[in-house]
C-alpha positions as CSV (number, residue, x, y, z in Angstrom):
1,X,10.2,18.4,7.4
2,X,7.1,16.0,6.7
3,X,6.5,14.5,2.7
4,X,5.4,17.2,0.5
5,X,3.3,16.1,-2.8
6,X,5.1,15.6,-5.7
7,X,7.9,13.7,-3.5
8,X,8.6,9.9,-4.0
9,X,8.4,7.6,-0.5
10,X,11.4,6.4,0.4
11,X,12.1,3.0,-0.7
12,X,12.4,1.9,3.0
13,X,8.2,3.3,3.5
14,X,7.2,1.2,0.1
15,X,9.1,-2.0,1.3
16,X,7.3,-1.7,4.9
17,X,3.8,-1.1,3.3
18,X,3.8,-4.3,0.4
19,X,5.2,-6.7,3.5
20,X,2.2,-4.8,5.8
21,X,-0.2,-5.9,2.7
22,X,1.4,-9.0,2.2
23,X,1.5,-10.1,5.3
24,X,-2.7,-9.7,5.6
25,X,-3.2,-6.3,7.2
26,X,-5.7,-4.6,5.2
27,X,-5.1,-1.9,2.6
28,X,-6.8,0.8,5.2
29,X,-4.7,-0.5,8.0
30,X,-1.8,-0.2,6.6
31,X,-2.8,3.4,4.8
32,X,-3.4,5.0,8.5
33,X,-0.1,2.8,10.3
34,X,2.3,4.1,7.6
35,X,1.0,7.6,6.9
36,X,-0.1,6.8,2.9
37,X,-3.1,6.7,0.6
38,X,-5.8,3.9,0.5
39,X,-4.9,4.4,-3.3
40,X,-1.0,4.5,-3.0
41,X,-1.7,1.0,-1.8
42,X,-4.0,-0.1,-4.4
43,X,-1.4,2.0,-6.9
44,X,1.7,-0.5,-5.7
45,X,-0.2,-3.2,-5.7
46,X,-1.2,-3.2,-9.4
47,X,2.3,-2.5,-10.7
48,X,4.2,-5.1,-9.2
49,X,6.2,-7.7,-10.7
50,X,3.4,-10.6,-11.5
51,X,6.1,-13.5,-9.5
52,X,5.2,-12.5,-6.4
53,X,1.2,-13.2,-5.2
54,X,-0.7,-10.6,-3.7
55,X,-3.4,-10.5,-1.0
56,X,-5.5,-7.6,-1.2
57,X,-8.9,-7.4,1.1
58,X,-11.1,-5.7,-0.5
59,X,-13.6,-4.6,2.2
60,X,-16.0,-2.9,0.2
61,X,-18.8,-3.9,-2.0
62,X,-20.0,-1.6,-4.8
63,X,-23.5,-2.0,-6.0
C-alpha cells in the first residue's frame, strides 16, 4: 500500500530528505529521489529548528 494524502511520512523519509537537502542536492532532486513534493521540501525547511543551517538552491528566478 503506497502513502495516501492526509498520511504523515515516516520519520525515517523526513530524516533522509533534510540530510539529501543538507548535504547540497537540490530541492527538485531530492523531491523526484524520495517520492515527495518540491513544497514538502520547502515546507520542512522553513520549520526547522533555527540551530541547524540550511542550504536551499533556489533554481528559479521570479520576475
Amino acid at each position: 500500500m503506497g502513502w495516501r494524502s492526509g498520511q504523515s511520512y515516516s520519520q525515517d523519509l523526513r530524516d533522509r530528505v533534510i540530510a539529501a537537502v543538507d548535504g547540497g542536492q537540490s530541492a527538485r532532486q531530492v523531491a523526484v529521489t524520495f517520492g515527495v513534493s518540491i513544497a514538502y521540501i520547502y515546507t520542512r525547511g522553513a520549520n526547522r529548528p533555527h540551530r541547524y543551517q540550511l542550504s536551499w538552491q533556489c533554481t528559479h528566478t521570479f520576475v
